[in-house]
C-alpha positions in Angstrom: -35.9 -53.0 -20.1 -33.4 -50.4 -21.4 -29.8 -50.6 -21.1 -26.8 -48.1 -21.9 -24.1 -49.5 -22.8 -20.8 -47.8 -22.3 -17.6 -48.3 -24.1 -13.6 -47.8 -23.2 -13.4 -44.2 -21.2 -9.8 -44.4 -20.6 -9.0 -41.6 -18.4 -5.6 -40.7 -18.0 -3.5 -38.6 -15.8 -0.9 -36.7 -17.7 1.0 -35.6 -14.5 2.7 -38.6 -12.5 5.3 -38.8 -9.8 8.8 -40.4 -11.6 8.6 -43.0 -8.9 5.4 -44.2 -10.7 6.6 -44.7 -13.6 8.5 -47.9 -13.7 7.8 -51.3 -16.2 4.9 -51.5 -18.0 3.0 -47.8 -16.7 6.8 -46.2 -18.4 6.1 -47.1 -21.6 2.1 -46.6 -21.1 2.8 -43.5 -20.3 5.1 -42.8 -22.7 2.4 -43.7 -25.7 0.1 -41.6 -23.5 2.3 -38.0 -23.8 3.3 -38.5 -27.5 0.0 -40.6 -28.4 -3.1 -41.0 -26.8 -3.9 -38.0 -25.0 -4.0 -36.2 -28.5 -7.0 -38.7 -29.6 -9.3 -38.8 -26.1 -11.1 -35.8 -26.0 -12.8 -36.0 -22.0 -14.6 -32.8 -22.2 -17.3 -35.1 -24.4 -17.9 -37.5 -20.9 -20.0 -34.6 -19.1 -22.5 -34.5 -21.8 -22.2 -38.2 -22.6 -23.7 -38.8 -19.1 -26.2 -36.3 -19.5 -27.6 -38.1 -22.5 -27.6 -41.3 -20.6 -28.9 -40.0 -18.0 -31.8 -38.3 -20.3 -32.8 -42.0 -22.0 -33.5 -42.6 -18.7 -31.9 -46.4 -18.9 -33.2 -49.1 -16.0 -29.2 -50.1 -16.1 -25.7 -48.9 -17.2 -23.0 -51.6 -18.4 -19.2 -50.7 -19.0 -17.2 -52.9 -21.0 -13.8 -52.0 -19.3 -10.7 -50.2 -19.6 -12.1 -47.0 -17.8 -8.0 -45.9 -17.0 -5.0 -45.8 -19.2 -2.7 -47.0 -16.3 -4.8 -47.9 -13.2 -4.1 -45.2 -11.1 -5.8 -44.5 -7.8 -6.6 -41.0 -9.5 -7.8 -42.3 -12.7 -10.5 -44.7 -10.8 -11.1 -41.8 -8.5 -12.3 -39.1 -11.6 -14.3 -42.1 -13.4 -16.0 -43.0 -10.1 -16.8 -39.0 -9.8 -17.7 -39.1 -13.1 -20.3 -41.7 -13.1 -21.6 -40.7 -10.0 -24.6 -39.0 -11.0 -25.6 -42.3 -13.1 -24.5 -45.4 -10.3 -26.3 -43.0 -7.6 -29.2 -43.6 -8.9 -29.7 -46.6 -11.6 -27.7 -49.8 -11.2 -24.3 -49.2 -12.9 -21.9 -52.6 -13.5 -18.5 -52.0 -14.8 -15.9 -55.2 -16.0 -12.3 -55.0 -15.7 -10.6 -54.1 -18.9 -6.3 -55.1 -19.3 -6.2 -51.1 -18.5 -7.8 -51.2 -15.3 -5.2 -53.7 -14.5 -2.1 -52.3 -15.9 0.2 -53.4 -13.6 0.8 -56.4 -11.5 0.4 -54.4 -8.4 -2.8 -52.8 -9.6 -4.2 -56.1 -10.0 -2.3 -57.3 -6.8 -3.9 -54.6 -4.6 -7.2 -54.9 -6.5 -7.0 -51.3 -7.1 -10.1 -51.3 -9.4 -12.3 -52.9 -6.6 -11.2 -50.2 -3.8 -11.9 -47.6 -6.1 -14.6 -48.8 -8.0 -16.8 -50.3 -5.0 -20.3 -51.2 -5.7 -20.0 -50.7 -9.4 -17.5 -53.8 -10.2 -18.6 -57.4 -8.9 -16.9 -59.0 -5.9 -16.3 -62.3 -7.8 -16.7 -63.3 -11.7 -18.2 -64.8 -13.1 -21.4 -63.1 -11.8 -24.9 -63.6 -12.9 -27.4 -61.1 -12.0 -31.1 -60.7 -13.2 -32.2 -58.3 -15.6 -35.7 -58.2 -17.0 -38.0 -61.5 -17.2 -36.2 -64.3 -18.8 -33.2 -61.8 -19.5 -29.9 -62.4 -17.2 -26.5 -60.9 -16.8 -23.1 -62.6 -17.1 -20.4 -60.2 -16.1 -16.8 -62.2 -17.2 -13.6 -60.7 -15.6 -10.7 -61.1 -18.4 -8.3 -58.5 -17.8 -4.9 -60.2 -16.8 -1.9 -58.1 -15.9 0.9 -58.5 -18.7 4.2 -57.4 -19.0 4.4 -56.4 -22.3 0.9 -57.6 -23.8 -2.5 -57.0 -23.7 -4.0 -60.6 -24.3 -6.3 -61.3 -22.1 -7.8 -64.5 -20.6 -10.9 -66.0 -17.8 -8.8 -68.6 -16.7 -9.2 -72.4 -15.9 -11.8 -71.6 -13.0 -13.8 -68.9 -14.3 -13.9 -70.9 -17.8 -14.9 -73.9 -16.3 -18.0 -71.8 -14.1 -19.3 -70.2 -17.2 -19.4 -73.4 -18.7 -21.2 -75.2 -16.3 -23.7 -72.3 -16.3 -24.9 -71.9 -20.1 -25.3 -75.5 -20.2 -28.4 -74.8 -17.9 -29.5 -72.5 -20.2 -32.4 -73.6 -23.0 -34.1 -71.7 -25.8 -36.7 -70.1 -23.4 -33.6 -67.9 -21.5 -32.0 -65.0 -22.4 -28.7 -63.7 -21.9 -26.6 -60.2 -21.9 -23.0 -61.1 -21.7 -20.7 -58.4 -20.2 -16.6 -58.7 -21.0 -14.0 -56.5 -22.0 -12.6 -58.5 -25.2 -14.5 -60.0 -27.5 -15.1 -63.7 -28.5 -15.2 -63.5 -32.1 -14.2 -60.6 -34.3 -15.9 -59.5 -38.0 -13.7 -60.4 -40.9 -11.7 -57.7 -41.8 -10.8 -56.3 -38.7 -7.3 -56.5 -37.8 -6.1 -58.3 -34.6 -2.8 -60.2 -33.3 -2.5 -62.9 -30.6 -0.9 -60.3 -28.1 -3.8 -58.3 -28.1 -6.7 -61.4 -28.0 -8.6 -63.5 -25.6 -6.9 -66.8 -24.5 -10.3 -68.8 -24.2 -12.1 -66.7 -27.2 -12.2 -69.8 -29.5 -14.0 -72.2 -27.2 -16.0 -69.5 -25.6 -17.6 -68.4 -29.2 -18.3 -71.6 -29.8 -19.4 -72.5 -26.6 -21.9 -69.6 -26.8 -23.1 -70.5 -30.8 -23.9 -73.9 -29.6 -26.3 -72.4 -26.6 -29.9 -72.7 -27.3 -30.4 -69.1 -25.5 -30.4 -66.1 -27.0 -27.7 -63.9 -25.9 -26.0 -61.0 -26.8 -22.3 -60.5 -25.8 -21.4 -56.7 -25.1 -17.3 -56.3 -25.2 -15.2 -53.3 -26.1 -11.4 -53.2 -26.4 -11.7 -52.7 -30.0 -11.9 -49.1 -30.1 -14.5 -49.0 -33.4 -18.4 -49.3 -32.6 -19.9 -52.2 -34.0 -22.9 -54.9 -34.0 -23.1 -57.8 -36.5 -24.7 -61.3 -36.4 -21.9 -64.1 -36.5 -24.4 -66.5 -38.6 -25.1 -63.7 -40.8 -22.3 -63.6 -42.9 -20.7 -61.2 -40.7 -23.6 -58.8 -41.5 -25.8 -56.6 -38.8 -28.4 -58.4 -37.7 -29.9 -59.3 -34.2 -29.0 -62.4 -33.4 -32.0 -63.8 -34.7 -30.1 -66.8 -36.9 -28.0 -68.1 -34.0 -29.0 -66.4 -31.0 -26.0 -64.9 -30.6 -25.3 -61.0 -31.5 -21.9 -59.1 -30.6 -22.0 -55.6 -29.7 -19.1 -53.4 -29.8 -19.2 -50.4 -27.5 -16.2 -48.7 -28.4 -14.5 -45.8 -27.0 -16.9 -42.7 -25.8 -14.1 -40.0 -25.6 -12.1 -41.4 -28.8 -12.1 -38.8 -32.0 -11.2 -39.8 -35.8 -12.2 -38.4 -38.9 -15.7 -40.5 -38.6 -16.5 -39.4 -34.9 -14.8 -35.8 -34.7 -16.3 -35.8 -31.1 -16.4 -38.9 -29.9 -17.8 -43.1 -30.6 -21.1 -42.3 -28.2 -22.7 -45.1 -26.6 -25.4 -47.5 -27.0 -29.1 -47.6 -26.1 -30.4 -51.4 -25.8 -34.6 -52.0 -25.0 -34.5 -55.7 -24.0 -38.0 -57.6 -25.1 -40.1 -59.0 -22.8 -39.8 -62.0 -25.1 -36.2 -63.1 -24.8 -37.6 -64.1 -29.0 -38.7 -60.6 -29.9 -37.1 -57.5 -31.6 -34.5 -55.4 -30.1 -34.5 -52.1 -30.2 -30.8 -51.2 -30.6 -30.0 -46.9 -31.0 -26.2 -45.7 -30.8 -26.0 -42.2 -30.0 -23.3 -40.0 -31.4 -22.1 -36.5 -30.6 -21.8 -33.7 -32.9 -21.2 -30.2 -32.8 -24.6 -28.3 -32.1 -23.7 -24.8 -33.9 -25.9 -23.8 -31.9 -28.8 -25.4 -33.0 -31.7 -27.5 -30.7 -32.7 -30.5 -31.4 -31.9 -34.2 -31.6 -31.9 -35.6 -35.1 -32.2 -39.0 -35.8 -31.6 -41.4 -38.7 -32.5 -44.8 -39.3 -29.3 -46.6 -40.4 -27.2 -49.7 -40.6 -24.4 -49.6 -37.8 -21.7 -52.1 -39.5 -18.2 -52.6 -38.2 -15.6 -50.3 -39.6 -12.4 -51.2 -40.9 -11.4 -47.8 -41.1 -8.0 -47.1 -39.9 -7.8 -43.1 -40.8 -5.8 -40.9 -38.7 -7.6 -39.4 -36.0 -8.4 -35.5 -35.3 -6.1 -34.2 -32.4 -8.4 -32.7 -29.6 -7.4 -31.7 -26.4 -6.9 -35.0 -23.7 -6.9 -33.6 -20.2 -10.2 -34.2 -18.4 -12.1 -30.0 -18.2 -14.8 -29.1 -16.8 -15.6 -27.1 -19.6 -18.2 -29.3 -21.5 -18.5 -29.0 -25.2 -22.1 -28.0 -26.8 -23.2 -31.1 -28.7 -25.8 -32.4 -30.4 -27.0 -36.3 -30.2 -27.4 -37.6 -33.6 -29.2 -41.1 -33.4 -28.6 -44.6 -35.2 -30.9 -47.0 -35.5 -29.9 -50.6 -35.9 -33.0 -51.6 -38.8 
């Protein structure tokens, strides 16, 4: 079974009424004008979909944090967006703290009018994939006044529990959340910014004979390591357990000029055997044909270099790229 996995989109809407802008969305939108919108470049989401669309995946996973402020018209252009995809292969999205911004956002379940059929009616929520392969979508986005720590909560956390402790070596798991449970050394990170429950959920999950592999994003840096691998890629094959990092599609830097890509992920029919792991990064095509491919390590980068300014309004003028593609060896 094939899986796309798709990182934090963050669409944004640069014109909003003054009335909108009060609390948390003022100073969200304030980093947006002088900050963000200079490193999102959505002209790359067009021909992002494409390629997904081209691998020809059995199912599409977001991590989250599809907005910048959860704004009816933000969740309106990302359900557009995605459109061609969810119409026609199952397409699951989790909430990220972005897609609830705001109390009322969260209040008026803004994400779930907007987003209908794509995000689950209640979390957690467990869904079959391919043969001993399930799905765990976790809901951790919590509205915060000035943070973005997120947490499952007393309920949730007590359901997911109760769940992986049916689970035994001959099951196999995809975990879908927005934040992760356990981050590679090196990579910086604050309480503000982390997941209440991540200590006992990590551990919760080490301890679980199944193999599983937790897709998150929220860290906006592509990665995929093996926690009982020294903090080295790997798949999983040690614990069990394997994080993935989707990253941010439309996000440009120095290292992705046009954008962190996505991830390809061909689940074995043996919850035991290989996985093929591919992430698929745009590049200027020069106008060249073609999709060249490498065979490469895909490690976590600590990186912190400034990033390229590029143009942040969504157009409908699609760049011509090229798909240059990693392999996870």
């Amino acid at each position: 079974m094939r899986l796309a996995l798709i990182g934090d989109i963050h669409l944004f809407q640069t014109r909003v009424h003054p009335s909108r802008l009060v609390g948390k969305r003022l100073l969200g939108h304030t980093n947006l004008m002088i900050n963000r919108r200079f490193r999102f470049n959505h002209r790359v989401l067009g021909p992002m979909i494409d390629r997904v669309a081209a691998i020809k995946p059995d199912s599409v996973l977001l991590s989250g944090d599809v907005t910048t402020t959860s704004l009816e018209d933000e969740f309106h252009d990302v359900a557009t967006y995605l459109e061609p995809l969810s119409q026609k292969v199952p397409t699951v999205i989790v909430p990220g703290n972005h897609d609830k911004y705001t109390f009322r956002s969260a209040r008026k379940n803004r994400m779930g009018t907007h987003m209908d059929g794509l995000l689950p009616e209640s979390f957690p929520h467990v869904r079959p994939l391919h043969k001993h392969w399930r799905l765990l979508c976790l809901d951790s986005a919590q509205p915060q006044l000035l943070w973005s720590r997120g947490a499952l909560g007393y309920e949730q956390m007590q359901a997911v529990t109760a769940f992986i402790e049916t689970l035994d070596k001959h099951d196999a798991l995809v975990v879908l959340c927005h934040y992760p449970a356990k981050m590679p050394a090196g990579i910086p990170h604050s309480w503000g910014h982390a997941l209440a429950e991540a200590k006992p959920l990590h551990e919760m999950l080490t301890e679980c004979p199944a193999r599983i592999v937790f897709v998150h994003g929220h860290i906006h840096k592509p990665w995929q390591w093996d926690p009982a691998n020294g903090g080295k890629p790997g798949n999983g094959d040690n614990s069990g357990l394997m994080y993935l990092n989707a990253g941010a599609p439309c996000l440009t830097s120095n290292r992705y000029p046009f954008g962190q890509g996505f991830w390809e992920v061909d689940l074995p029919g043996d919850p035991w055997g290989p996985l093929e792991l591919i992430h698929h990064v745009p590049e200027e095509a020069h106008g060249q044909g073609g999709h060249p491919s490498s065979d490469t390590m895909v490690q976590p980068n600590t990186d912190d270099s400034s990033h390229t300014p590029q143009s942040g309004h969504v157009s409908h003028r699609q760049l011509d790229l090229r798909w240059v593609i990693h392999r996870v060896l």
